[in-house]
Backbone as XML, in Angstrom:
<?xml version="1.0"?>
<chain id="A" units="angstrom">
  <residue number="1" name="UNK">
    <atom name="N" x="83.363" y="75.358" z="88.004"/>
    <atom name="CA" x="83.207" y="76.801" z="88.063"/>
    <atom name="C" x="81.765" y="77.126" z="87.669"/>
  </residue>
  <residue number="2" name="UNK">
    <atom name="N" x="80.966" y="77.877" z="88.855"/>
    <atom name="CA" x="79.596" y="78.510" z="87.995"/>
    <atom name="C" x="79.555" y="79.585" z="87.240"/>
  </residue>
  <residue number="3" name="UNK">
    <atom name="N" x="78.579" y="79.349" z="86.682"/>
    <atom name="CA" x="78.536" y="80.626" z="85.505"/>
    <atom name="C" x="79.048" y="82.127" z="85.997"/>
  </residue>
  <residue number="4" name="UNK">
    <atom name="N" x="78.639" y="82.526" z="86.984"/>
    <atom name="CA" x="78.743" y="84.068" z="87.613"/>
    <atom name="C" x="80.435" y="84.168" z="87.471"/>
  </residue>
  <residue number="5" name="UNK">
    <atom name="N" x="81.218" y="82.793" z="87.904"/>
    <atom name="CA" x="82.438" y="83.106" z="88.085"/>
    <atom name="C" x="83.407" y="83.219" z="86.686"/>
  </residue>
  <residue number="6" name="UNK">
    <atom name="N" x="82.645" y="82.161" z="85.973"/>
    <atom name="CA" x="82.708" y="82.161" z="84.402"/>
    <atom name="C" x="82.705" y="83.549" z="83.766"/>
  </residue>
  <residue number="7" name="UNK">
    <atom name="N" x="81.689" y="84.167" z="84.051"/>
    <atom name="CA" x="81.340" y="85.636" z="83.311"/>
    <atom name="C" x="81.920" y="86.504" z="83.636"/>
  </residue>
  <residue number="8" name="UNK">
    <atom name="N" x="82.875" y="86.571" z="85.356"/>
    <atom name="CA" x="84.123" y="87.261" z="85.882"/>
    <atom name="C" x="85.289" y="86.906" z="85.380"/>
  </residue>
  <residue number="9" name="UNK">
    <atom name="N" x="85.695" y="85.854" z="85.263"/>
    <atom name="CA" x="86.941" y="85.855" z="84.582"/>
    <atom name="C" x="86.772" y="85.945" z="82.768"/>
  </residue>
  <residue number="10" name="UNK">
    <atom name="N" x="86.001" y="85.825" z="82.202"/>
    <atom name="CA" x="85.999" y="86.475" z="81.073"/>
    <atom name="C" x="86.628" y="87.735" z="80.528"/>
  </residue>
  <residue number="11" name="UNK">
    <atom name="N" x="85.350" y="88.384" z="81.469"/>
    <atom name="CA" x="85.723" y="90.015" z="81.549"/>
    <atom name="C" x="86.716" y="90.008" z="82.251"/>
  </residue>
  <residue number="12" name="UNK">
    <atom name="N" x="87.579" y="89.652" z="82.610"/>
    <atom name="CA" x="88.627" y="89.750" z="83.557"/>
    <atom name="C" x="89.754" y="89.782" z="82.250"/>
  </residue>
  <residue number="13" name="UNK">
    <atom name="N" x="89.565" y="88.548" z="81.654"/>
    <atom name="CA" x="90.632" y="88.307" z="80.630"/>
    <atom name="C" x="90.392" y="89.312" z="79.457"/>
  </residue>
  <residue number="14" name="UNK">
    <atom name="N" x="89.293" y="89.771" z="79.246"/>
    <atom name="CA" x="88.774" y="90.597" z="78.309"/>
    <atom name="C" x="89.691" y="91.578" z="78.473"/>
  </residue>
  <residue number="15" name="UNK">
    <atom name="N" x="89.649" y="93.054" z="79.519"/>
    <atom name="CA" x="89.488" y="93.510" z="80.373"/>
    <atom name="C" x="91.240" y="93.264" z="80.058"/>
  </residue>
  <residue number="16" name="UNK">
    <atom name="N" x="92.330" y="92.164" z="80.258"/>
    <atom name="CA" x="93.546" y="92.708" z="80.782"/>
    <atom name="C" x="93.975" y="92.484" z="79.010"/>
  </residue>
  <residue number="17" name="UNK">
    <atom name="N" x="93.302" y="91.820" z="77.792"/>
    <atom name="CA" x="93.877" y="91.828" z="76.447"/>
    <atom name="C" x="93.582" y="93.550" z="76.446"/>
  </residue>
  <residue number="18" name="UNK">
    <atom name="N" x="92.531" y="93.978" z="76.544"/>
    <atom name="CA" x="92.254" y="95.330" z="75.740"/>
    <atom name="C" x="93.630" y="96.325" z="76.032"/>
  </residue>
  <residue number="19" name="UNK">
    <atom name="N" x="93.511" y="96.283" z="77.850"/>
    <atom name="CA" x="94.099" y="97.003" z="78.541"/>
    <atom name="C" x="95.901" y="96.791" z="78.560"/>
  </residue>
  <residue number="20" name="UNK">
    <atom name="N" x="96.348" y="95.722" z="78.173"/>
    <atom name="CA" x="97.992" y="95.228" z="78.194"/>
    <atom name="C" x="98.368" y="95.122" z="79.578"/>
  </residue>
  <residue number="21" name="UNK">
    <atom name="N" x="97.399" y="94.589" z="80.572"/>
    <atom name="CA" x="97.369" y="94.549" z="81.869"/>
    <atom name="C" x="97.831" y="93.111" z="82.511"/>
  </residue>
  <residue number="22" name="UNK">
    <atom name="N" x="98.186" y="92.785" z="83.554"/>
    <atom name="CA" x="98.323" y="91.862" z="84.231"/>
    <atom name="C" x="97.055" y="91.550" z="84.941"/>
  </residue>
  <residue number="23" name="UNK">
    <atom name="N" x="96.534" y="90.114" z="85.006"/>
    <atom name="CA" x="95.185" y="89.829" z="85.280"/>
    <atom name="C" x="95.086" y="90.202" z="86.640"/>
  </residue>
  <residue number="24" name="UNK">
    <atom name="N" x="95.726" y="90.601" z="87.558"/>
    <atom name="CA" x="95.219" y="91.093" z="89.071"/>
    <atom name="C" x="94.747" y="92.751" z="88.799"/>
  </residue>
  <residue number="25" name="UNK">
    <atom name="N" x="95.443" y="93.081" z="88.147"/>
    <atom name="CA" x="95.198" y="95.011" z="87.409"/>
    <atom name="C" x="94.102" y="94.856" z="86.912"/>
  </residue>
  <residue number="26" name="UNK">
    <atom name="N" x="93.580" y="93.914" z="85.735"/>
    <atom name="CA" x="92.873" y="93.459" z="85.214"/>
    <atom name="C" x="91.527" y="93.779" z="85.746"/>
  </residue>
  <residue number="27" name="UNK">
    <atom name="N" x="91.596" y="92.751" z="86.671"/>
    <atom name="CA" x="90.289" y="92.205" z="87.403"/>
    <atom name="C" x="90.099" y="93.744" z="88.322"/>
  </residue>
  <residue number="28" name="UNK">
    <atom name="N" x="91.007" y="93.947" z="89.261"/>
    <atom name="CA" x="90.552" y="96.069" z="89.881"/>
    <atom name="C" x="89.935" y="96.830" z="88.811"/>
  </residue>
  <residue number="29" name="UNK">
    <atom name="N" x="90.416" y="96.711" z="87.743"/>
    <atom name="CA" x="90.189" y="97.746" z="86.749"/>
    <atom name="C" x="88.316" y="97.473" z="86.586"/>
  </residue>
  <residue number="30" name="UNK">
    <atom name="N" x="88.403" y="96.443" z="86.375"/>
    <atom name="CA" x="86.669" y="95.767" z="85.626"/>
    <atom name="C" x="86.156" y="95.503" z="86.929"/>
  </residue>
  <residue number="31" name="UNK">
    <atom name="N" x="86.409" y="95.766" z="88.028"/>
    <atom name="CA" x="85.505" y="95.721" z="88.761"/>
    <atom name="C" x="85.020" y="97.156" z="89.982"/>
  </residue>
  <residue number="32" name="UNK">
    <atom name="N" x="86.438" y="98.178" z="89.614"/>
    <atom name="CA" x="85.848" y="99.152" z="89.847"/>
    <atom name="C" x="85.054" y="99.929" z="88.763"/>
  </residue>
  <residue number="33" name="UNK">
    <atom name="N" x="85.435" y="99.648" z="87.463"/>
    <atom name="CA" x="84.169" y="99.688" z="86.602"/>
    <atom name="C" x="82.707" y="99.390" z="86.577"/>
  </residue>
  <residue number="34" name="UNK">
    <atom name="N" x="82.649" y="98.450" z="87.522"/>
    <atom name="CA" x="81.514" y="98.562" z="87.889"/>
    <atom name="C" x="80.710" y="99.058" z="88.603"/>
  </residue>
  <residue number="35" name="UNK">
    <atom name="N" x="81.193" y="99.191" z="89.932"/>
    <atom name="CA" x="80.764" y="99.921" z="90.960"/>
    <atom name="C" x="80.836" y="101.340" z="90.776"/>
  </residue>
  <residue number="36" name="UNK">
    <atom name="N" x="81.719" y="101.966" z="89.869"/>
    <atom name="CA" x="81.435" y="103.407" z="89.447"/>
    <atom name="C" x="80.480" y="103.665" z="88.161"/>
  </residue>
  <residue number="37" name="UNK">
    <atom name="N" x="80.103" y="102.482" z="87.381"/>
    <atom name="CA" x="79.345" y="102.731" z="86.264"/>
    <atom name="C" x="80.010" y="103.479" z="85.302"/>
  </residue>
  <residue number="38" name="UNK">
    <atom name="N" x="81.523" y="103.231" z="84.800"/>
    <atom name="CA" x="82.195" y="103.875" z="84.173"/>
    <atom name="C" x="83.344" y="102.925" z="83.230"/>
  </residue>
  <residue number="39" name="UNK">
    <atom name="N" x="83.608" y="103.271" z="82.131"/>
    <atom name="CA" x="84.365" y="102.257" z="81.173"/>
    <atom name="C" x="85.530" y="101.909" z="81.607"/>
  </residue>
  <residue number="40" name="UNK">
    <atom name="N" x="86.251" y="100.719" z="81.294"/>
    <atom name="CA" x="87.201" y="100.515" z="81.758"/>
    <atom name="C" x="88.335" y="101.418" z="81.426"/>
  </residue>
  <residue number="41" name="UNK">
    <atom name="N" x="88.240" y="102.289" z="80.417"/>
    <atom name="CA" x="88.973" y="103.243" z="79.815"/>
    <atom name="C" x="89.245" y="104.480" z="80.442"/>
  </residue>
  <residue number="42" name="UNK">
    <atom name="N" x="87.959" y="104.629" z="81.392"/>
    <atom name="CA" x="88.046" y="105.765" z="82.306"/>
    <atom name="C" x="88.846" y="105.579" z="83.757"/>
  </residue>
  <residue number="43" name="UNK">
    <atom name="N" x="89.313" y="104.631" z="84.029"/>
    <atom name="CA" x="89.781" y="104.087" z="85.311"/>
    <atom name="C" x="91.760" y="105.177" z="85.050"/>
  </residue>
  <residue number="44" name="UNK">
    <atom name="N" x="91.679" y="106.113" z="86.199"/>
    <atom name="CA" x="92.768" y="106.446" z="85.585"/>
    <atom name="C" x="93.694" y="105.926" z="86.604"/>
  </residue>
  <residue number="45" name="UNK">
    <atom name="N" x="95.273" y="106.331" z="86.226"/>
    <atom name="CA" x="96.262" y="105.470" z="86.913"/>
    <atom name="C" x="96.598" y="106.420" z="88.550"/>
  </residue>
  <residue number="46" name="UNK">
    <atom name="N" x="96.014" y="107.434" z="88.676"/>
    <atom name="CA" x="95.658" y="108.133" z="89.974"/>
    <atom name="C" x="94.774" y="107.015" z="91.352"/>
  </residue>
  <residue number="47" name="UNK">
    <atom name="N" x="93.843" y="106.283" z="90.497"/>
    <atom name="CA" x="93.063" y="105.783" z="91.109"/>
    <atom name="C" x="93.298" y="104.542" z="92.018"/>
  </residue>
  <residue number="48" name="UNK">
    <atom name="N" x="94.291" y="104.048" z="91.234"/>
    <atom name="CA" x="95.182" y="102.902" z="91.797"/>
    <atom name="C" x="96.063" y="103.247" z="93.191"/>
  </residue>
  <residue number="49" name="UNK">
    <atom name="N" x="95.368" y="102.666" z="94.144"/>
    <atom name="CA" x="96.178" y="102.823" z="95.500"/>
    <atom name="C" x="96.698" y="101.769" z="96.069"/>
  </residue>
  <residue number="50" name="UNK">
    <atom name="N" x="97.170" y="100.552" z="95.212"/>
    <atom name="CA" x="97.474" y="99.544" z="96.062"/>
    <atom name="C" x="98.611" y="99.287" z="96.109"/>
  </residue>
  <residue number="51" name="UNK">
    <atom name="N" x="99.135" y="98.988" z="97.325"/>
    <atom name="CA" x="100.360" y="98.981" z="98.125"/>
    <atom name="C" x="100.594" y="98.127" z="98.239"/>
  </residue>
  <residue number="52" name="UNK">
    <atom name="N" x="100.379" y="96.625" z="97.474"/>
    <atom name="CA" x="100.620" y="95.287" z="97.785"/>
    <atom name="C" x="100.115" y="94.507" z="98.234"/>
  </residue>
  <residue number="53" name="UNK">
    <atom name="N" x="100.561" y="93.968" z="99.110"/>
    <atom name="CA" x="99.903" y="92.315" z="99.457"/>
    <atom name="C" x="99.273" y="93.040" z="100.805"/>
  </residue>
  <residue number="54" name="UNK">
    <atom name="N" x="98.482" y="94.349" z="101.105"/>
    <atom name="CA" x="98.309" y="94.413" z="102.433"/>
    <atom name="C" x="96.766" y="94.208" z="102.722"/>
  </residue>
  <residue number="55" name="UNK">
    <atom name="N" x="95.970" y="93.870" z="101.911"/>
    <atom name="CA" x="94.393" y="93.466" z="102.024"/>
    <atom name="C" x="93.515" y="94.548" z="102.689"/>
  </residue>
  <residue number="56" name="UNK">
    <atom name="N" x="93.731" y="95.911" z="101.816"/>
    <atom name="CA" x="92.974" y="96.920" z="102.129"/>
    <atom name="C" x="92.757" y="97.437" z="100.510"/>
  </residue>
  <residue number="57" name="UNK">
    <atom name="N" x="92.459" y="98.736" z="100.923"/>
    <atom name="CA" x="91.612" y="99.757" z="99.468"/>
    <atom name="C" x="92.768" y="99.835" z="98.663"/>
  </residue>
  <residue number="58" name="UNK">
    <atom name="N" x="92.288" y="98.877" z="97.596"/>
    <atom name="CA" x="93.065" y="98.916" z="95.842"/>
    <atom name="C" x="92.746" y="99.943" z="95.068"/>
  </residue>
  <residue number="59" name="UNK">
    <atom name="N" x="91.949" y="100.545" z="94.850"/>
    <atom name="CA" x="91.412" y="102.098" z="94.164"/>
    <atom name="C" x="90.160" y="102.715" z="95.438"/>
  </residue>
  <residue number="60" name="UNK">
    <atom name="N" x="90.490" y="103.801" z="94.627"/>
    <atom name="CA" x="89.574" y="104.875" z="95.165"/>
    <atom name="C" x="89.242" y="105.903" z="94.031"/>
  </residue>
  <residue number="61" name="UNK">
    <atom name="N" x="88.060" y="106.432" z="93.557"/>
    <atom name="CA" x="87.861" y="107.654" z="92.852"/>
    <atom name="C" x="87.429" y="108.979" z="93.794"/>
  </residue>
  <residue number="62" name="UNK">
    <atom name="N" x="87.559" y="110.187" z="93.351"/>
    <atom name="CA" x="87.274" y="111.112" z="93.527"/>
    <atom name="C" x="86.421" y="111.994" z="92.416"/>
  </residue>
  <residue number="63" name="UNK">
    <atom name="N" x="84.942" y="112.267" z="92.345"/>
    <atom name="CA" x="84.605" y="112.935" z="91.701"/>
    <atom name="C" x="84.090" y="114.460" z="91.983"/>
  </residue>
  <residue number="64" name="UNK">
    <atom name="N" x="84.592" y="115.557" z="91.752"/>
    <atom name="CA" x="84.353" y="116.555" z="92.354"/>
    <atom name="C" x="83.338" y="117.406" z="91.398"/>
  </residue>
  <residue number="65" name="UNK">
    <atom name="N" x="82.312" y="117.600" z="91.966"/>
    <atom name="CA" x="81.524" y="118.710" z="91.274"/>
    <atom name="C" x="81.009" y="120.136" z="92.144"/>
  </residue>
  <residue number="66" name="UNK">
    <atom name="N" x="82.047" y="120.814" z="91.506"/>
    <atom name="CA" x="81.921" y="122.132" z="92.344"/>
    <atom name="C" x="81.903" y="122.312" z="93.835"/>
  </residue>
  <residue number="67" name="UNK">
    <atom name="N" x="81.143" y="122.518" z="94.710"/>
    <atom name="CA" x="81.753" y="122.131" z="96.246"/>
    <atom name="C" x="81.710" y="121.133" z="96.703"/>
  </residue>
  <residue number="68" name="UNK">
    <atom name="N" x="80.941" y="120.318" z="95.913"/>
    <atom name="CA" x="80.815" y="118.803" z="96.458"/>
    <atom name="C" x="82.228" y="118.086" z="95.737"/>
  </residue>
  <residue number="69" name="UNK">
    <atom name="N" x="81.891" y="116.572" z="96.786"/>
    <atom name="CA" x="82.826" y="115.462" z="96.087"/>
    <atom name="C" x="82.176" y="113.954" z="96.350"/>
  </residue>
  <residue number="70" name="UNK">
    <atom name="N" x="81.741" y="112.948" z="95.524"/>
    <atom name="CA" x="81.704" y="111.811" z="96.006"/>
    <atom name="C" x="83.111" y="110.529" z="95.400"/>
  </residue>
  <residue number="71" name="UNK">
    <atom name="N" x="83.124" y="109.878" z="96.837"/>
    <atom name="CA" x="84.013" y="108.742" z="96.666"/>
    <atom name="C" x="84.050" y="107.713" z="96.381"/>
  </residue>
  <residue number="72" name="UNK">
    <atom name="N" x="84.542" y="107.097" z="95.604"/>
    <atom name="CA" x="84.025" y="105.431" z="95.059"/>
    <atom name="C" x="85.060" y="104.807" z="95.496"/>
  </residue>
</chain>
């Protein structure tokens, strides 16, 4: 295993102790954390869209500020 993948499953395992998560929840959670630049604490259970084993969009955010909205 290289390091990069090392430093993902860390935080992965990190990430599902804090959270009382199952490591596949886990790993969505800490990695849409990243791409939104937001704590894993902020990930709410709205955000979660996954429908299973179908290999499409596992979360989505919505941030709305006044007439605007961007999507993560």
């Amino acid at each position: 295993m290289n390091l990069r993948q090392q430093i993902i499953n860390d935080h992965t395992l990190k990430t599902s102790r804090i959270l009382n998560k199952p490591l596949d929840k886990a790993f969505l959670i800490f990695t849409h954390s990243l791409i939104t630049d937001k704590s894993i604490n902020a990930f709410s259970p709205t955000d979660d869209v996954d429908g299973g084993q179908d290999k499409q969009i596992d979360a989505i955010s919505i941030e709305e500020f006044g007439d605007e909205a961007t999507v993560c």
